[in-house]
Gaussian input, Z-matrix of N, CA and C with variables (Angstrom, degrees):
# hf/3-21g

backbone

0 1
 N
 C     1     B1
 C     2     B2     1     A1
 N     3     B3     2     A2     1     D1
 C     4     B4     3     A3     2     D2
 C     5     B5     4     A4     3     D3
 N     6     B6     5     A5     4     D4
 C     7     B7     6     A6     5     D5
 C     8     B8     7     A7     6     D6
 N     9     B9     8     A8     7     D7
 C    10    B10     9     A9     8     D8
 C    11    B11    10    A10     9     D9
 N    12    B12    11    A11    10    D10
 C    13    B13    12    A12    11    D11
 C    14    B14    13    A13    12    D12
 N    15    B15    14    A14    13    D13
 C    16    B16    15    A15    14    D14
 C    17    B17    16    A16    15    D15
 N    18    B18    17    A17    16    D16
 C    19    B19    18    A18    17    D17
 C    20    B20    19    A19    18    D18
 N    21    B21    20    A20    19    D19
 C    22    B22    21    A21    20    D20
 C    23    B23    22    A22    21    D21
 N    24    B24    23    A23    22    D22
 C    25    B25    24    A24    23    D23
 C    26    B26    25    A25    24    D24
 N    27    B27    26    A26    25    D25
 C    28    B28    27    A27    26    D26
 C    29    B29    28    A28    27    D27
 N    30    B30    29    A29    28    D28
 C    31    B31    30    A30    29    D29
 C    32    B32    31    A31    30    D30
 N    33    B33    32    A32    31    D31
 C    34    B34    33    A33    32    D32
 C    35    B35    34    A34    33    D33
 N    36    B36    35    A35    34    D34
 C    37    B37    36    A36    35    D35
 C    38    B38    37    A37    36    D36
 N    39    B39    38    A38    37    D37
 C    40    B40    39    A39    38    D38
 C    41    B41    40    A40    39    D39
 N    42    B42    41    A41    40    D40
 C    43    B43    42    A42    41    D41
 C    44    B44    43    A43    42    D42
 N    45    B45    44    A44    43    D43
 C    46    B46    45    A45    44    D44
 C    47    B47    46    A46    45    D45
 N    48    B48    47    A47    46    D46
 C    49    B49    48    A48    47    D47
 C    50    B50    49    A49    48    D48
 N    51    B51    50    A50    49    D49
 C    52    B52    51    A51    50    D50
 C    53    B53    52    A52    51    D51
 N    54    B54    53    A53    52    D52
 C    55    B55    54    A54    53    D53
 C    56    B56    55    A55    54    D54
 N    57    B57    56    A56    55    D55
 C    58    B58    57    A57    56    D56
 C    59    B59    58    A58    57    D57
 N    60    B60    59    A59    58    D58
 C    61    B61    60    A60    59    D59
 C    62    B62    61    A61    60    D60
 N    63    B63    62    A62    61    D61
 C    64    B64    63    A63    62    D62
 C    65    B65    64    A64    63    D63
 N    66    B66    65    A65    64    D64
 C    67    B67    66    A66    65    D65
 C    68    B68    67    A67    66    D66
 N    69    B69    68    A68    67    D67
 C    70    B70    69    A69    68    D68
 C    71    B71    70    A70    69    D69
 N    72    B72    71    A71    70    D70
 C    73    B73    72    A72    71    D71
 C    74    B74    73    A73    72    D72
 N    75    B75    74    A74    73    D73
 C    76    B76    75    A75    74    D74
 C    77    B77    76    A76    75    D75
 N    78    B78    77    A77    76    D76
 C    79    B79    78    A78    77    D77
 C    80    B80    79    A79    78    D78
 N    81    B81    80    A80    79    D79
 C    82    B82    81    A81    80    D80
 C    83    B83    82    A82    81    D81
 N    84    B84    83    A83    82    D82
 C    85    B85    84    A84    83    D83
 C    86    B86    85    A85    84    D84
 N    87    B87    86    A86    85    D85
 C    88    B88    87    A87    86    D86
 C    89    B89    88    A88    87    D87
 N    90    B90    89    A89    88    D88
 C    91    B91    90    A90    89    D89
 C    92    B92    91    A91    90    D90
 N    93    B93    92    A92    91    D91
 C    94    B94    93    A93    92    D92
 C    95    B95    94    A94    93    D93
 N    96    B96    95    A95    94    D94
 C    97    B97    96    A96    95    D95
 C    98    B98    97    A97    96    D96
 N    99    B99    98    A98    97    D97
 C   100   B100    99    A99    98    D98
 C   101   B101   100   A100    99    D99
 N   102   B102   101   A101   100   D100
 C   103   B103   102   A102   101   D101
 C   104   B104   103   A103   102   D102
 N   105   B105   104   A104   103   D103
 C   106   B106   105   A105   104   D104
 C   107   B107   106   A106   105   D105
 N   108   B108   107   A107   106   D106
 C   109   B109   108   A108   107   D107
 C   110   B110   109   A109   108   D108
 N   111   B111   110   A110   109   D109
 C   112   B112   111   A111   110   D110
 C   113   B113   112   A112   111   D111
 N   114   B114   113   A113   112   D112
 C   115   B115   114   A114   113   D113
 C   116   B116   115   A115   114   D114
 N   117   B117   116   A116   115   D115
 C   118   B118   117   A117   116   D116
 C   119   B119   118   A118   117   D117
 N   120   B120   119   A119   118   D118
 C   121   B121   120   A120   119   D119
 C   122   B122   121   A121   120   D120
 N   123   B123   122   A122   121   D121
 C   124   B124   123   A123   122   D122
 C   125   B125   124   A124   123   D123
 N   126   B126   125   A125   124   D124
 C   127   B127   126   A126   125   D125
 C   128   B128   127   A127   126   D126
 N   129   B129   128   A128   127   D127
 C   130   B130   129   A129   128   D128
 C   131   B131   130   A130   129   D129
 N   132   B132   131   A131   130   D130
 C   133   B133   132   A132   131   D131
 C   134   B134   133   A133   132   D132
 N   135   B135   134   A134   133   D133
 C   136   B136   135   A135   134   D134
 C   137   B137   136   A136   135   D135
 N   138   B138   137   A137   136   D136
 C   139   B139   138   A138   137   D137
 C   140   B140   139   A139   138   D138
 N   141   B141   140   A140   139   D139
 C   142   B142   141   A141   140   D140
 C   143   B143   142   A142   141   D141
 N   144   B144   143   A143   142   D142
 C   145   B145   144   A144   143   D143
 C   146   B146   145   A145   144   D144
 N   147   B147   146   A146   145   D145
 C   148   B148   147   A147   146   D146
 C   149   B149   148   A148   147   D147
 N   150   B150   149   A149   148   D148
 C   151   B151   150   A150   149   D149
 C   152   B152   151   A151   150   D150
 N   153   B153   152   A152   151   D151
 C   154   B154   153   A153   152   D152
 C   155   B155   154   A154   153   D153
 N   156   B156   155   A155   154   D154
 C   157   B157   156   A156   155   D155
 C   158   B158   157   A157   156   D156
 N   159   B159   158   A158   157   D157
 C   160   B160   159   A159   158   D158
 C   161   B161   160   A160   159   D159
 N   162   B162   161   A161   160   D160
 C   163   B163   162   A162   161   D161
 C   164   B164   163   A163   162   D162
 N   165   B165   164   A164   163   D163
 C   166   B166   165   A165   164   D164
 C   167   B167   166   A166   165   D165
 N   168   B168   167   A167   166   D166
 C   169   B169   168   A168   167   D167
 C   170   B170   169   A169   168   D168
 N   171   B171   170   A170   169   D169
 C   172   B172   171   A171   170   D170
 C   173   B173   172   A172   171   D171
 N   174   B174   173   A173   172   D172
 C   175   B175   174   A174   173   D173
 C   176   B176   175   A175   174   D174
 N   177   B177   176   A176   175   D175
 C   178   B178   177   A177   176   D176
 C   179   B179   178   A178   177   D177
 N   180   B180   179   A179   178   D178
 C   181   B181   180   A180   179   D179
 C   182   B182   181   A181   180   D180
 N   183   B183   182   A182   181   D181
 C   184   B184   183   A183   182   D182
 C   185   B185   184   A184   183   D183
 N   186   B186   185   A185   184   D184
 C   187   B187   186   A186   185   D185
 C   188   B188   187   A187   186   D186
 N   189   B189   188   A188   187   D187
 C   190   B190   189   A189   188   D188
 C   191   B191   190   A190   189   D189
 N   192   B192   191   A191   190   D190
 C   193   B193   192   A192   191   D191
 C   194   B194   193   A193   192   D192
 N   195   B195   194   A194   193   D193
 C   196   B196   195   A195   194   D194
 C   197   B197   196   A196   195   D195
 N   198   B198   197   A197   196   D196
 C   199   B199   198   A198   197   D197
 C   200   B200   199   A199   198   D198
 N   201   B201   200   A200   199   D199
 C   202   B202   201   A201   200   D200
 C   203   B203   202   A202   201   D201
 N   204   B204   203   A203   202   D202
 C   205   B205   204   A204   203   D203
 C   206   B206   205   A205   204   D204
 N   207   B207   206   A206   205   D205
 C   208   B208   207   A207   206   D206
 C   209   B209   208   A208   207   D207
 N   210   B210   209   A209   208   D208
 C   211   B211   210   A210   209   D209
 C   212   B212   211   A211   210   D210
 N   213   B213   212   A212   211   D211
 C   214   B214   213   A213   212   D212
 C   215   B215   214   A214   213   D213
 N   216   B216   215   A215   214   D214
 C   217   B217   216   A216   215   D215
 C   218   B218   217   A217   216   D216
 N   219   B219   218   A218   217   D217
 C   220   B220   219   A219   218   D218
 C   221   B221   220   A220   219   D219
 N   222   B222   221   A221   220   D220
 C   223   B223   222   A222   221   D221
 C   224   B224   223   A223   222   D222
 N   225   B225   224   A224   223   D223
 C   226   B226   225   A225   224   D224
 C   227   B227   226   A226   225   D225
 N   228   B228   227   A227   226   D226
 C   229   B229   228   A228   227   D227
 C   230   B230   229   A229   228   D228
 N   231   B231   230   A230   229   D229
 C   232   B232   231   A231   230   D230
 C   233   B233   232   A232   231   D231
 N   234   B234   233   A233   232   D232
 C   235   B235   234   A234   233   D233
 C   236   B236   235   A235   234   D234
 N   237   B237   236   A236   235   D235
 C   238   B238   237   A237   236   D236
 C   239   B239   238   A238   237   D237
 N   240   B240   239   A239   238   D238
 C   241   B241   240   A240   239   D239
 C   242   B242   241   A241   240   D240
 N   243   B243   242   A242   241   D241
 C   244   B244   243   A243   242   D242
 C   245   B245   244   A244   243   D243
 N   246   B246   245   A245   244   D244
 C   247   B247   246   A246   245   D245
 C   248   B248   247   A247   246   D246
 N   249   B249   248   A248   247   D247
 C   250   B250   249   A249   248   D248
 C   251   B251   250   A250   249   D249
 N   252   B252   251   A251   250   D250
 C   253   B253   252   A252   251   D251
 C   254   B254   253   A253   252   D252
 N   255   B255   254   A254   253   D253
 C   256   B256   255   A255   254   D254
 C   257   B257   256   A256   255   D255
 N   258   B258   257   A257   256   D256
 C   259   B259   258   A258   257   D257
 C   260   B260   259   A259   258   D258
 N   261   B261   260   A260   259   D259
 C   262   B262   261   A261   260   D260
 C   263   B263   262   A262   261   D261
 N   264   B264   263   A263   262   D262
 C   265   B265   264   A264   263   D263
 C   266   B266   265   A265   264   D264
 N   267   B267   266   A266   265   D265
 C   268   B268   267   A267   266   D266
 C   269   B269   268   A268   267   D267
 N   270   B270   269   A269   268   D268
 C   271   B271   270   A270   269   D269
 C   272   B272   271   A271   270   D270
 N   273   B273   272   A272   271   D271
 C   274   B274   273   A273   272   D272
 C   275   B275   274   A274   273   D273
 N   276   B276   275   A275   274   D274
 C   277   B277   276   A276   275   D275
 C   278   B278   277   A277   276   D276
 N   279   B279   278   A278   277   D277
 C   280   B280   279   A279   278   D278
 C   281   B281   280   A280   279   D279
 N   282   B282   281   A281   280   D280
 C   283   B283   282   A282   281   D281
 C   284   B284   283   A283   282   D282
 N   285   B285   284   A284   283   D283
 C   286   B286   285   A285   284   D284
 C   287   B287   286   A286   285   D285
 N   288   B288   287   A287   286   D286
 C   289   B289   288   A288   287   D287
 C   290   B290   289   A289   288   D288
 N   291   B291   290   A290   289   D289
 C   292   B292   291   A291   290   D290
 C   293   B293   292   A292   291   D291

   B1=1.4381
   B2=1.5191
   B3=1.7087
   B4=1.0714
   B5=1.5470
   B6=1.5093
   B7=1.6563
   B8=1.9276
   B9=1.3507
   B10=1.5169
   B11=1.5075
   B12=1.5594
   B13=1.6353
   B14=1.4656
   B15=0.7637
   B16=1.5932
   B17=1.7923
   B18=1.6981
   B19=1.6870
   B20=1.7842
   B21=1.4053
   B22=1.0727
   B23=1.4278
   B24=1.3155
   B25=1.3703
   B26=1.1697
   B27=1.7487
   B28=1.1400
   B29=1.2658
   B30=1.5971
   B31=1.4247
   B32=1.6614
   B33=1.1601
   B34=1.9357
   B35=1.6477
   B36=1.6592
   B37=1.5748
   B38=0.9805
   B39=1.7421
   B40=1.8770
   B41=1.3937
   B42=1.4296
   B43=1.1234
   B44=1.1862
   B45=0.8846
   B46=1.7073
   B47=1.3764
   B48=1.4139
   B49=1.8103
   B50=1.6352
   B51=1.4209
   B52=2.0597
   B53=1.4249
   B54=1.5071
   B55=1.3393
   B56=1.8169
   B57=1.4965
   B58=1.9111
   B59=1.5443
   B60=1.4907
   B61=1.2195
   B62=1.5360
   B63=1.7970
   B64=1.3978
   B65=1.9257
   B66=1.0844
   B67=1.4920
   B68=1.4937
   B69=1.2089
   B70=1.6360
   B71=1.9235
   B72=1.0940
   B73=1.5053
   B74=1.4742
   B75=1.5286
   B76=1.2154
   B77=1.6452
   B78=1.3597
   B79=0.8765
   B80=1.9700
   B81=1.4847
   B82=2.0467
   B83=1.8061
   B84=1.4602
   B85=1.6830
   B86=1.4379
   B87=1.0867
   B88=2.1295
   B89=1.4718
   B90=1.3113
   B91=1.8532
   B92=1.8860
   B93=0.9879
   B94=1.4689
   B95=1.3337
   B96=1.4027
   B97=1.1861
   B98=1.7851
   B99=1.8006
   B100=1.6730
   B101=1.6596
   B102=1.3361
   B103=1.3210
   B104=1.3250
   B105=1.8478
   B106=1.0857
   B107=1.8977
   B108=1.6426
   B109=1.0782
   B110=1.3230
   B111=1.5681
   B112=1.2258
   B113=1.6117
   B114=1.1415
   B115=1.5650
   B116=1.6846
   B117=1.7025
   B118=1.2018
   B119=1.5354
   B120=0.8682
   B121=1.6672
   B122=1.1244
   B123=1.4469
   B124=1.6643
   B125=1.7484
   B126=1.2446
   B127=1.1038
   B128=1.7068
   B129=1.2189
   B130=1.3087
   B131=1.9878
   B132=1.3345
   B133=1.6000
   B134=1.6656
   B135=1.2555
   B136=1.5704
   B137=1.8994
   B138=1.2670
   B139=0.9271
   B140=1.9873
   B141=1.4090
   B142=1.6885
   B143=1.7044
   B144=1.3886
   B145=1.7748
   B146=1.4580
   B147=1.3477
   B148=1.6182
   B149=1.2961
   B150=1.0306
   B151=1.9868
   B152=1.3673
   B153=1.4455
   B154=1.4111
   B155=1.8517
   B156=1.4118
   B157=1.0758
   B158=1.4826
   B159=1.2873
   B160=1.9932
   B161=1.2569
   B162=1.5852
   B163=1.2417
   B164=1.9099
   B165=1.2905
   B166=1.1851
   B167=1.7894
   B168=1.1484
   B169=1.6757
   B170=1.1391
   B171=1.8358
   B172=1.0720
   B173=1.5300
   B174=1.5629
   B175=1.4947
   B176=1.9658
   B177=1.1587
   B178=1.5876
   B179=1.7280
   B180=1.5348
   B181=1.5503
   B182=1.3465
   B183=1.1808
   B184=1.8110
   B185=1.3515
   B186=1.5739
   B187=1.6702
   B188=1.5995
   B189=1.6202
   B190=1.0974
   B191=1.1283
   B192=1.8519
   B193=1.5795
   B194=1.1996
   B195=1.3529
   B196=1.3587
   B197=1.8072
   B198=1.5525
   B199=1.2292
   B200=1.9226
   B201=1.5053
   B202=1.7966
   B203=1.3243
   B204=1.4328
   B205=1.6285
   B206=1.9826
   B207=0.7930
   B208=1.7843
   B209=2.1559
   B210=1.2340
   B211=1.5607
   B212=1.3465
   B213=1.2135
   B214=1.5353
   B215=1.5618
   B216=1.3016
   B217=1.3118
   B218=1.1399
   B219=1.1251
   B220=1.1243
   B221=1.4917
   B222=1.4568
   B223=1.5156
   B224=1.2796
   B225=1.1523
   B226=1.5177
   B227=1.3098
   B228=1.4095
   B229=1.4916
   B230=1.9077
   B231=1.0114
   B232=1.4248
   B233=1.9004
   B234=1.1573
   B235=1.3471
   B236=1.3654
   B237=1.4197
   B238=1.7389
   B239=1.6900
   B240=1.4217
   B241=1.4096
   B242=1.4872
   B243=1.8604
   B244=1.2350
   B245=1.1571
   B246=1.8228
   B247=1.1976
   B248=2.2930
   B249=1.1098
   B250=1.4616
   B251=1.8375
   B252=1.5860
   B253=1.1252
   B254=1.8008
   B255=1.1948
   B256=1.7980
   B257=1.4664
   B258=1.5524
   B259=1.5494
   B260=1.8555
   B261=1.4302
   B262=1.4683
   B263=1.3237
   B264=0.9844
   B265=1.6874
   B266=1.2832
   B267=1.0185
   B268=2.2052
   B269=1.4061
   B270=1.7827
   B271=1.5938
   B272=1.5539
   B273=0.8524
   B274=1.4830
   B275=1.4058
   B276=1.6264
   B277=1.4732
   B278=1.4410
   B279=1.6589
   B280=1.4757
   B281=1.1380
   B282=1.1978
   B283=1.6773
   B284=1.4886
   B285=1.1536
   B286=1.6703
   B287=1.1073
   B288=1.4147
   B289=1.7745
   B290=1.0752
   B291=1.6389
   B292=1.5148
   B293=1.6450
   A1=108.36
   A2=112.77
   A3=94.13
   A4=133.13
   A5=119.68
   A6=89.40
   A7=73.35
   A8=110.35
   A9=144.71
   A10=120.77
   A11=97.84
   A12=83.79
   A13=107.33
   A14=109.74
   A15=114.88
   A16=123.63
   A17=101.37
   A18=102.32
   A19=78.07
   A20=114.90
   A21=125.64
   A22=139.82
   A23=109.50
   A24=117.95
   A25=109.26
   A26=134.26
   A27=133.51
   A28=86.04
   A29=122.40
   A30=125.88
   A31=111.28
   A32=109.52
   A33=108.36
   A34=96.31
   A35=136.05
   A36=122.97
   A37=117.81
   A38=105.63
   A39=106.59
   A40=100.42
   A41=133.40
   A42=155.28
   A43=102.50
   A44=132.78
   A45=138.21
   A46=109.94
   A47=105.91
   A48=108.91
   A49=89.83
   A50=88.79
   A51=86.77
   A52=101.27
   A53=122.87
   A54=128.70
   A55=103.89
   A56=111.86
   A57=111.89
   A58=71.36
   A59=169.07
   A60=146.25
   A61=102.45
   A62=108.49
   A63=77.37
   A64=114.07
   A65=118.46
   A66=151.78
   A67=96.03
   A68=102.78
   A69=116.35
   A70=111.34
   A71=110.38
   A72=99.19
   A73=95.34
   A74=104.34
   A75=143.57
   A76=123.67
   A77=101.99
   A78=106.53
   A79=124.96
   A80=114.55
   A81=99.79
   A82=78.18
   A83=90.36
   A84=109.81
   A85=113.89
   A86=84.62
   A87=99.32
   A88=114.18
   A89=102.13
   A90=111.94
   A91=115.47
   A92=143.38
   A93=143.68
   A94=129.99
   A95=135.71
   A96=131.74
   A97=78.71
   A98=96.38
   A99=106.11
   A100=94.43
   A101=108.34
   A102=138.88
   A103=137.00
   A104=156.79
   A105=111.96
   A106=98.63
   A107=112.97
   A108=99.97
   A109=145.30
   A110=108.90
   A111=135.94
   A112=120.47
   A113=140.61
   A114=120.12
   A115=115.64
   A116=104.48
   A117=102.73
   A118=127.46
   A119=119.91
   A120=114.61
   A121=104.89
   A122=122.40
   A123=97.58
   A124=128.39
   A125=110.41
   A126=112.62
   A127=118.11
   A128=117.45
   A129=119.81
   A130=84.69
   A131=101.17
   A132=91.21
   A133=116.84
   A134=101.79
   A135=124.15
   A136=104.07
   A137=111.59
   A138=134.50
   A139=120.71
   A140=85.64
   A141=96.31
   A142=115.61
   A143=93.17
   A144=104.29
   A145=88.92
   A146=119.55
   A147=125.89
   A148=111.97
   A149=122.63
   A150=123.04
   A151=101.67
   A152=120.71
   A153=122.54
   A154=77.23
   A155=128.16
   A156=152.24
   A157=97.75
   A158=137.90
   A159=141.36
   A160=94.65
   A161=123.01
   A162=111.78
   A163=119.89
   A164=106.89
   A165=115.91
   A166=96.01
   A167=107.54
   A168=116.37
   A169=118.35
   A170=115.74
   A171=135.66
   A172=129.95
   A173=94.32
   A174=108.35
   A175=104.79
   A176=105.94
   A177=108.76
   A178=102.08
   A179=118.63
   A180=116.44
   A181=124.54
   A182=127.81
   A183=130.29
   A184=124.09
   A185=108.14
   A186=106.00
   A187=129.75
   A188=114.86
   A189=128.63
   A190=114.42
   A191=126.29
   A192=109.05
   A193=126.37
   A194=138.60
   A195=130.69
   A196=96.79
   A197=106.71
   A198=88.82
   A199=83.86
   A200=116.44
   A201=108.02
   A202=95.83
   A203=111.28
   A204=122.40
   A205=92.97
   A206=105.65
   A207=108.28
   A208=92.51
   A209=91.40
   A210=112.48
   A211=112.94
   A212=107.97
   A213=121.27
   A214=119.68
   A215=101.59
   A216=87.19
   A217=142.57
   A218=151.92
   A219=130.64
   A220=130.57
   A221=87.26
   A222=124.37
   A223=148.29
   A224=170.83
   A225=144.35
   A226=107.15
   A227=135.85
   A228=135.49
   A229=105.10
   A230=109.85
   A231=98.07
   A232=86.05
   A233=134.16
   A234=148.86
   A235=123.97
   A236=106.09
   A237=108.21
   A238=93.40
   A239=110.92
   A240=120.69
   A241=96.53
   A242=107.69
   A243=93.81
   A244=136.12
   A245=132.82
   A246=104.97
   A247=117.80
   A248=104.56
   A249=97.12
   A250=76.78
   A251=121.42
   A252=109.39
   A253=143.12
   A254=103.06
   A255=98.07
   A256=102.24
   A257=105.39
   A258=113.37
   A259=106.87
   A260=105.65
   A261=103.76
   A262=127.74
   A263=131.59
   A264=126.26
   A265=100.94
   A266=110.42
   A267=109.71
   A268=93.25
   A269=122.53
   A270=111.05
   A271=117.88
   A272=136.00
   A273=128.46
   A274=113.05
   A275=118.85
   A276=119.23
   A277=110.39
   A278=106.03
   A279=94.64
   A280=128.16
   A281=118.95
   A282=124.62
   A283=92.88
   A284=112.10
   A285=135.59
   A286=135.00
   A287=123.59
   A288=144.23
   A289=96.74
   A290=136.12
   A291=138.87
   A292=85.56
   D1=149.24
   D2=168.96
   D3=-126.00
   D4=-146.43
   D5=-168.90
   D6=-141.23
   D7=-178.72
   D8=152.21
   D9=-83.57
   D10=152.81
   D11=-153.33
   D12=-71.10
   D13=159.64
   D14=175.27
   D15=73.31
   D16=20.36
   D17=-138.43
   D18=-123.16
   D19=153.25
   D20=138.26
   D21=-111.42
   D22=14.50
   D23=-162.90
   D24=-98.64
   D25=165.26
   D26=-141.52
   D27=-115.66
   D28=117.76
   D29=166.43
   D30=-51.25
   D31=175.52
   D32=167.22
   D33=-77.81
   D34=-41.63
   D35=171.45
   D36=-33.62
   D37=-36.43
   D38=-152.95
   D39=-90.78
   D40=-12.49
   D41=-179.62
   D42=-77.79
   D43=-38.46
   D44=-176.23
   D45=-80.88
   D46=-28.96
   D47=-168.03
   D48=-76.69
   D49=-41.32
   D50=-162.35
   D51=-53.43
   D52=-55.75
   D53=-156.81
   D54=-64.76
   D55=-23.90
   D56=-170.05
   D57=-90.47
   D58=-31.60
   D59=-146.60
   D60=-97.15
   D61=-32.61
   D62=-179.53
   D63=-109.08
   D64=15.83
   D65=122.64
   D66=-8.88
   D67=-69.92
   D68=-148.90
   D69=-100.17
   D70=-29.91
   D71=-172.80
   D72=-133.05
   D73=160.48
   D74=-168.73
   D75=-102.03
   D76=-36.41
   D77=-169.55
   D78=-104.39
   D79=176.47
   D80=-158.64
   D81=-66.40
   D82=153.14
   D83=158.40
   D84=-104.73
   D85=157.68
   D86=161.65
   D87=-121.91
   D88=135.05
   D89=-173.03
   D90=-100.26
   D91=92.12
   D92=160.01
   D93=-67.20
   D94=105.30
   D95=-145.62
   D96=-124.28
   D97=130.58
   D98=178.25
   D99=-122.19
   D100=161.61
   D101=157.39
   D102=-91.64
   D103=127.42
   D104=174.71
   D105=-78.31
   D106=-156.25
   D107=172.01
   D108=-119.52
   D109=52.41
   D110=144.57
   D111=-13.79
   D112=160.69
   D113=156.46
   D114=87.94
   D115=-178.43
   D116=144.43
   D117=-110.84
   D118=173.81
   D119=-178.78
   D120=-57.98
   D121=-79.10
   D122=-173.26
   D123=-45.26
   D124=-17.33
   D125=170.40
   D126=-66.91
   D127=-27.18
   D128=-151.53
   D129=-112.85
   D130=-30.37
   D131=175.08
   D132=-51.54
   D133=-41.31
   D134=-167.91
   D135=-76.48
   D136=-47.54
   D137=172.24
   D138=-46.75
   D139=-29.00
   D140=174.97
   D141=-114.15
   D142=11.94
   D143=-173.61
   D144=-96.55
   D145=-51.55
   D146=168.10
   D147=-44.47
   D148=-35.40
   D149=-176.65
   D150=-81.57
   D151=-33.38
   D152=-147.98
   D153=-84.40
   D154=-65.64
   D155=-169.59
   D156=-44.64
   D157=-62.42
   D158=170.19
   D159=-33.32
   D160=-67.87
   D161=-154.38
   D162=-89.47
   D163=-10.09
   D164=170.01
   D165=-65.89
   D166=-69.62
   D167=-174.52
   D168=-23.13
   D169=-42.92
   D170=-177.67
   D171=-70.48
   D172=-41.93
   D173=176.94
   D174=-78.75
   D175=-33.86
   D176=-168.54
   D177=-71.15
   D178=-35.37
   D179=164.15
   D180=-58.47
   D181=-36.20
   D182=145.58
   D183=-71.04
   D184=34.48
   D185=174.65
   D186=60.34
   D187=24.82
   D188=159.59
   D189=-65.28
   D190=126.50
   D191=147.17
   D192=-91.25
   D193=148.06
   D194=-161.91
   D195=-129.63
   D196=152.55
   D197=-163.23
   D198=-130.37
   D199=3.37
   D200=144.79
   D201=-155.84
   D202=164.63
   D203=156.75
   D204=-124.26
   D205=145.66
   D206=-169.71
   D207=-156.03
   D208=168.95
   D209=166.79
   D210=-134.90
   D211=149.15
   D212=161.83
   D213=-111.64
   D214=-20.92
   D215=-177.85
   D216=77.46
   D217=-123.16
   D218=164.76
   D219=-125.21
   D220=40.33
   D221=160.60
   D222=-81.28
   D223=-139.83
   D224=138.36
   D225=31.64
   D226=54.47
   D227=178.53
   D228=-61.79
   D229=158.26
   D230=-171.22
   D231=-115.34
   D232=-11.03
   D233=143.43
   D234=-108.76
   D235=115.35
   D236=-166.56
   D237=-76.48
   D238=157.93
   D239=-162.35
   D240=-169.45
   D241=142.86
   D242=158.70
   D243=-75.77
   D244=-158.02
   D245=179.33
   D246=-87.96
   D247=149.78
   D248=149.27
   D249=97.26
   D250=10.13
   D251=149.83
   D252=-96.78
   D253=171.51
   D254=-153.78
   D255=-116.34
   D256=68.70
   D257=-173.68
   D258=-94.89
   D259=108.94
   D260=167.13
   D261=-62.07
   D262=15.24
   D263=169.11
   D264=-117.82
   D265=14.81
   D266=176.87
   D267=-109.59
   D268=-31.94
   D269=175.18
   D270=-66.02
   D271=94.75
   D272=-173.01
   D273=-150.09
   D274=177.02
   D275=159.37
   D276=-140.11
   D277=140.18
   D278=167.91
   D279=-122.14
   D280=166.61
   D281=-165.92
   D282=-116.68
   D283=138.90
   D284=146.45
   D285=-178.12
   D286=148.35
   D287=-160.09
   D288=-26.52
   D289=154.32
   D290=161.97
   D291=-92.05

């Protein structure tokens, strides 16, 4: 799912992903909250602990167990970019099975 720049808040999309995710699986999740790379790193580290943290919050209020919420930051870009760029498909979080 993804976010706005600078945003941690759960769009109504990202709301939809959560609700078909826990719809769909059974089992604890793990949450990864990325950055593009805007910022500074520690900023953007923290910055994806907040994303990781929205959507954990979210899944754990519909009886998810989660077994991490973590950040990367602006690491694992899912679009390589240089730095101090403002790529929306690097803002995101992901969910999957522990």
């Amino acid at each position: 799912m993804y976010f706005g720049f600078d945003k941690y808040n759960l769009t109504p999309e990202a709301q939809s992903v959560i609700d078909q995710i826990v719809a769909e699986t059974n089992n604890a999740l793990s949450v990864v909250g990325h950055t593009d790379t805007s910022g500074s790193n520690a900023y953007n580290q923290a910055l994806g602990q907040r994303r990781a943290d929205a959507v954990s919050n979210a899944l754990t209020a519909q009886g998810k167990e989660l077994c991490s919420a973590m950040s990367k930051g602006e690491t694992d870009l899912a679009v390589a970019t240089g730095d101090g760029v403002r790529e929306p498909l690097n803002r995101r979080a992901v969910v999957a099975g522990c």
